[in-house]
Residue, then its C-alpha position, 0 to 999 in steps of 0.5 A: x500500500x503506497x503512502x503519498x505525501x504533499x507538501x505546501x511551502x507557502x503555509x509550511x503544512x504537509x499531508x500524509x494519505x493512503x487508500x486501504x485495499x478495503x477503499x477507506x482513504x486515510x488522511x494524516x495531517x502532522x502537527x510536529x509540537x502539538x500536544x493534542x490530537x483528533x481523529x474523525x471517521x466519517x461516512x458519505x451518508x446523511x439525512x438525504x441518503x433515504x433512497x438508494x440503490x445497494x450493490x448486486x440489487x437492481x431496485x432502488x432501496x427505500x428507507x425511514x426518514x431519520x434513519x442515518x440519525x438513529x444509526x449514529x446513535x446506536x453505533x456507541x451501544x456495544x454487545x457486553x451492554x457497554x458503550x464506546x464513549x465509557x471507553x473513551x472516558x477511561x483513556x482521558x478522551x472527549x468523543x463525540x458523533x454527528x449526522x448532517x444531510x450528507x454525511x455522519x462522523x465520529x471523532x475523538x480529541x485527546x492529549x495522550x493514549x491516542x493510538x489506544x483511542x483510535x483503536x476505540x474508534x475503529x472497533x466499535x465503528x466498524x462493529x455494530x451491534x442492534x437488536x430489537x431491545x435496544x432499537x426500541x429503546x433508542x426510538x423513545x429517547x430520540x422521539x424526545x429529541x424531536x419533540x424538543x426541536x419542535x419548540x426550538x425557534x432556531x431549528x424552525x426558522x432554519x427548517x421552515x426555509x428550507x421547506x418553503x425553498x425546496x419542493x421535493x429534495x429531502x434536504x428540506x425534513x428534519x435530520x432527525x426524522x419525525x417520531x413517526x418515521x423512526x417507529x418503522x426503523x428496525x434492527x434489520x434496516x440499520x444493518x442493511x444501511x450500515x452493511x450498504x454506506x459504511x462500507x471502508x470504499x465510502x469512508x475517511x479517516x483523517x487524523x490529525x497531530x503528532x500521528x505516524x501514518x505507517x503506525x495508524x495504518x496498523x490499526x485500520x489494518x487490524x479492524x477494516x475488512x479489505x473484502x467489504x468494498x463496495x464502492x461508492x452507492x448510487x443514489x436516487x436523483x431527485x428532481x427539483x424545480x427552480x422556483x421556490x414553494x411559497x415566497x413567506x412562512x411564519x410560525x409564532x413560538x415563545x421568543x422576544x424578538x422575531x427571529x428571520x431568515x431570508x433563502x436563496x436556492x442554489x440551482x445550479x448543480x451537477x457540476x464537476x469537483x473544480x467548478x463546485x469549488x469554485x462556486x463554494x468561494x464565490x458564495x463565500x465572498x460574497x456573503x463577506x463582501x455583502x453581509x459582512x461585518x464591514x459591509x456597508x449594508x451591516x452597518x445601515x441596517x444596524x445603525x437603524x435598529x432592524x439588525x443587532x449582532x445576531x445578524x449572520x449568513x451561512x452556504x451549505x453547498x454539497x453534491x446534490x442540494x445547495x442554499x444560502x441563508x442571511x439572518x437573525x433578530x430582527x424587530x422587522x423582518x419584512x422591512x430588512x427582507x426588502x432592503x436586502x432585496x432592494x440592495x442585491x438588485x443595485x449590486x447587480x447593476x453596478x457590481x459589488x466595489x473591488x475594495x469590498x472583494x479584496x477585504x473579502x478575499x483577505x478574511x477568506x484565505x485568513x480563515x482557512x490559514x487560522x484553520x490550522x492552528x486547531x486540529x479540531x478545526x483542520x479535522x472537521x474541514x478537511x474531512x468534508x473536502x475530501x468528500x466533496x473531492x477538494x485538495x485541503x492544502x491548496x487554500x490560495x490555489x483555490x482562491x485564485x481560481x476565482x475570479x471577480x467575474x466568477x462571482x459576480x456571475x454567482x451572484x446574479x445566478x444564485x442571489x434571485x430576488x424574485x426567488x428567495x424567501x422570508x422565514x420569520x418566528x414571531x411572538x406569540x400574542x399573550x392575553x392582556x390582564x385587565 
């Protein structure tokens, strides 16, 4: 198994990588000095995957929405009745696990034993144990972790963009499922999930510190079946009109002060790896040059009272959905939803200032060289570039990619004032005592 090394000068970072015969990539990023470590262990599969096709079969395989979810939960349950994070907790470790639309991760930090860890990790991701008790169990404690959702003003106002910005695309449910979709989950559904999209070919392990990769490749040689791959897993494609489903969605909760989010859709998929990338930057320097903290439009909105410092913007951008969002508290979220509006159609008239895309190039490539000064940091961006196909070393490559025409094209393309929409959590009205 050939071990491959790169090298950037400019940040003086090296990465060290090799593909297992079982198909797991393994990426080992040295951090010389550095007395902590972190490892994460991800799978190409997320909230999205509930339709897919396995491997020898010819049908497409249809399965609960939440699913992805639950299988990140029961992965810690081990057969003696014990659970990976006791594990952990013995050696000193903090772990942890997450599921996002596309992907699920388990990770670890520690600042010694971190072999001893890493053997934790690769044992019990690569054993599962369900069995109708402990299935059962699970769908009780995450039915209450979807009803506590329910109430939570940030989680609706983020969702209830989604569902008025996507018709058909399983981005806009709930990451978790519903407490009716996960009471059809059974023990056999997550084996057949976990035997389809943890299969090593689908898998990355990147591991950063003072690691050595020929040591680490030891212990994935001793727990990762070479004969499990099974290559990448075709997954149903979803056919997604342009438009959006309803330009305003309101829900009224126990907050203060409305909450907003304005969403703009991200049409324009099916792109190759260098042209995915380059359309990610783009959409970040403009949410910098636009709705920045330095912007021109932060400061009006915020000397008039219609913003505070809550006031952000975020992309989500993967293979097969793609969104941007801008908001925050507002005392008036219709009147900031037009200004926005109103001052993105004048940008795309006279095009955003070059001094404002130079600020925003400058705090982009600051942010991905501040990365490696954390490798909680560095593991949690890497790991989603190499997925997505992206090289994690080369930052200011990246960046001079993109030209100021590229993103004046994504702006216009992707920022459709006739398109987007207005999520608001208001108040709820309370009675008045006489």
């Amino acid at each position: 198994m050939e071990i491959k090394r790169c090298y950037n000068e400019q940040l003086k970072e090296e990465m060290h990588y090799a593909v297992h015969p079982s198909g797991l990539r393994v990426y080992v990023f040295p951090k010389k000095g550095f007395q902590k470590y972190y490892a994460i262990y991800g799978t190409e599969y997320g909230s999205i995957d509930s339709a897919f096709q396995i491997p020898g079969e010819d049908t497409m395989t249809h399965v609960p929405d939440g699913i992805a979810h639950y299988l990140e939960h029961k992965m810690f349950e081990e057969e003696d009745g014990s659970d990976a994070f006791q594990r952990f907790a013995l050696t000193g470790a903090s772990s942890n696990a997450f599921t996002s639309f596309d992907m699920t991760a388990y990770l670890f930090s520690c600042t010694d034993k971190f072999y001893e860890n890493l053997d934790i990790l690769l044992d019990f991701v690569n054993h599962p144990h369900f069995t109708q008790e402990n299935v059962a169990k699970e769908q009780g404690i995450i039915g209450q972790e979807i009803k506590m959702y329910e109430d939570d003003p940030e989680w609706r106002v983020f969702f209830n963009t989604l569902l008025a910005l996507f018709h058909n695309n399983p981005v806009k449910l709930d990451i978790a499922g519903t407490v009716e979709s996960i009471a059809k989950i059974t023990p056999e559904l997550l084996y057949r999930c976990y035997h389809t999209f943890y299969n090593p070919a689908n898998m990355v392990l990147v591991l950063v510190g003072d690691v050595d990769i020929q040591k680490a490749m030891e212990y994935v040689d001793e727990h990762v079946d070479a004969k499990r791959n099974l290559g990448q897993i075709p997954r149903e494609e979803v056919v997604e009109p342009t438009h959006r489903v309803q330009e305003r969605i309101e829900q009224k909760l126990m907050v203060s002060q409305p909450l907003f989010r304005i969403g703009f859709k991200d049409n324009k998929m099916g792109l190759d790896v260098d042209a995915m990338r380059k359309k990610e930057i783009a959409t970040d320097l403009i949410l910098d040059a636009v709705f920045g903290r330095c912007s021109d439009l932060y400061e009006e909105l915020y000397e008039e009272g219609l913003v505070d410092t809550s006031f952000d913007s975020e992309a989500d951008i993967s293979k097969g959905y793609g969104f941007t969002l801008i908001g925050g508290e507002s005392k008036d979220p219709e009147a900031v939803y037009q200004r926005i509006r109103e001052h993105l159609k004048g940008l795309m008239e006279t095009g955003i200032p070059k001094e404002d895309l130079d600020r925003a190039r400058k705090i982009w490539l600051s942010r991905g060289i501040r990365a490696f000064n954390s490798v909680e940091q560095m593991g949690n961006a890497f790991i989603r570039q190499i997925f997505a196909g992206y090289e994690p070393l080369a930052i200011s490559e990246s960046l001079n990619q993109v030209t100021d025409e590229d993103v004046m094209e994504r702006l216009r393309e992707h920022f459709d004032v006739d398109n987007c929409v207005l999520s608001v959590i208001s108040p709820m009205e309370t009675e008045k005592k006489e």
